[in-house]
C-alpha positions in Angstrom: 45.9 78.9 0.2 47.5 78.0 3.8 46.9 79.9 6.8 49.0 79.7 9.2 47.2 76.8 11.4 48.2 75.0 7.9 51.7 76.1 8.2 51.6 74.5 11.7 50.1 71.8 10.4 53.3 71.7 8.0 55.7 71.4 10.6 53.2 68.5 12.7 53.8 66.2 9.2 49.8 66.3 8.8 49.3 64.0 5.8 46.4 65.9 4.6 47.9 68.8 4.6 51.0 67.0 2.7 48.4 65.3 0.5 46.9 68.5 -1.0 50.2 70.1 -1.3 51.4 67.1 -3.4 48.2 67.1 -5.5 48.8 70.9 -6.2 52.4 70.5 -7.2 51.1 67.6 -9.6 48.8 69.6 -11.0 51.2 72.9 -11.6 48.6 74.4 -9.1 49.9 77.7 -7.3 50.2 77.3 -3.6 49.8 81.0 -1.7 50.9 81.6 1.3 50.2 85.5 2.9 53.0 87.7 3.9 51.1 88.3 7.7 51.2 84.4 8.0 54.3 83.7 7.3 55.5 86.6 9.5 53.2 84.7 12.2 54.6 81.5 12.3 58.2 81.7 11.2 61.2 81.6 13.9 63.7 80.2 12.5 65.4 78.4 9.8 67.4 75.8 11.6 64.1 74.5 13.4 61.9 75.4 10.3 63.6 73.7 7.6 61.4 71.3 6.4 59.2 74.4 6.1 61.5 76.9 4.2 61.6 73.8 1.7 57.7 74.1 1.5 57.8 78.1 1.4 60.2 77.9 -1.6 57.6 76.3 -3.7 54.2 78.9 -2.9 53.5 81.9 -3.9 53.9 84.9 -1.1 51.0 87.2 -1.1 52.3 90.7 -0.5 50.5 92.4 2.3 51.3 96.3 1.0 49.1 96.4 -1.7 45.9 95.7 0.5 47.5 96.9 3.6 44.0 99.5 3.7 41.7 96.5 2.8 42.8 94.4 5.4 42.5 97.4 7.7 38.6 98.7 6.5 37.9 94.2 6.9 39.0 94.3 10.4 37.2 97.2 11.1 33.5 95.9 9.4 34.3 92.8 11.2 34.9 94.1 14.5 38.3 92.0 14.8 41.8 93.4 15.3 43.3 90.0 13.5 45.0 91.4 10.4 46.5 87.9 9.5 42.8 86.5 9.1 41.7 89.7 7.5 44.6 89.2 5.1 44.4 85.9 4.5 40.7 86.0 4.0 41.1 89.3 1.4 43.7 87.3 -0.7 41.3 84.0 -0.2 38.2 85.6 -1.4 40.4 87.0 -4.9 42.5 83.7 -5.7 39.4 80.7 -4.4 40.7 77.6 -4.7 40.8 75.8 -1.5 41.3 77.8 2.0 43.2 75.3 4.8 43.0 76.5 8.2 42.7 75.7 11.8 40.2 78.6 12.6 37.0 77.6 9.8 34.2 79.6 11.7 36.4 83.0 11.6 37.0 82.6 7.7 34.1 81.9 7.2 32.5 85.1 9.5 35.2 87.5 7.0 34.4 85.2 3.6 30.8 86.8 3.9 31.6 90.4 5.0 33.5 90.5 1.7 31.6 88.8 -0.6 33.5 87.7 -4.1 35.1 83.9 -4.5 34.4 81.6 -1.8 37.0 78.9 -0.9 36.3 75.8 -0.1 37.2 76.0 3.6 39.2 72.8 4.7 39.9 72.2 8.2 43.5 71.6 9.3 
C-alpha cells in the first residue's frame, strides 16, 4: 500500500521504496495505491513518467464505494484529511505493509478503526 509520501518518494528514486516494490512484483504481490492519493500527487504525465510506469503495475483503490466511511473516519478522528482517512480505511481491509511519510497519523486512524494492522513503514 503507498500513500502518497510513497508516491513522492517514487518520483525522489528512494531505493527502499524501489526495493519493496521489486520484492512485491517478485512475489506476484498486489501493490494498492488509493484513488484520493493518486488524485493528490499526480500533475502530469510528461514530468510523472517514471511514475505512470509504476501506477500501471498497482491496483487503484476506488474511493466511491467508501466515500461515507472515509467521511464518518474523519469525523471520529477529528481530521478533515480524506486521503489519510481513505488510505488508512483501505489499509486497515487489505494489511500488508502501509509506506508513508506521515506514520504517527496512520497510526492515530489504524486504531480508531480497528481490523488489520499494517505494518507501517516510514518513507
Amino acid at each position: 500500500m503507498l500513500d502518497a509520501g510513497a508516491l513522492i518518494a517514487i518520483e525522489r528514486n528512494d531505493r527502499r521504496v524501489w526495493s519493496a516494490l521489486k520484492h512485491a512484483a517478485l512475489a506476484t504481490e498486489d501493490v494498492f495505491v488509493p484513488s484520493t492519493v493518486l488524485a493528490q500527487v499526480w500533475r502530469s504525465l510528461a514530468r510523472q513518467a517514471q511514475l505512470a510506469k509504476v501506477l500501471a503495475h498497482c491496483v487503484i483503490a476506488p474511493f466511491d464505494p467508501i466515500a461515507r466511511e472515509v467521511g464518518t473516519l474523519c469525523g471520529r478522528a477529528k481530521t478533515r484529511d480524506i486521503c489519510d482517512a481513505h488510505v488508512a480505511l483501505v489499509a486497515s481491509r487489505i494489511g500488508g505493509q502501509l509506506f508513508t511519510s506521515d506514520p504517527s497519523d496512520m497510526r492515530s486512524l489504524l486504531a480508531i478503526i480497528g481490523g488489520r494492522k499494517p505494518e507501517i513503514v516510514r518513507c
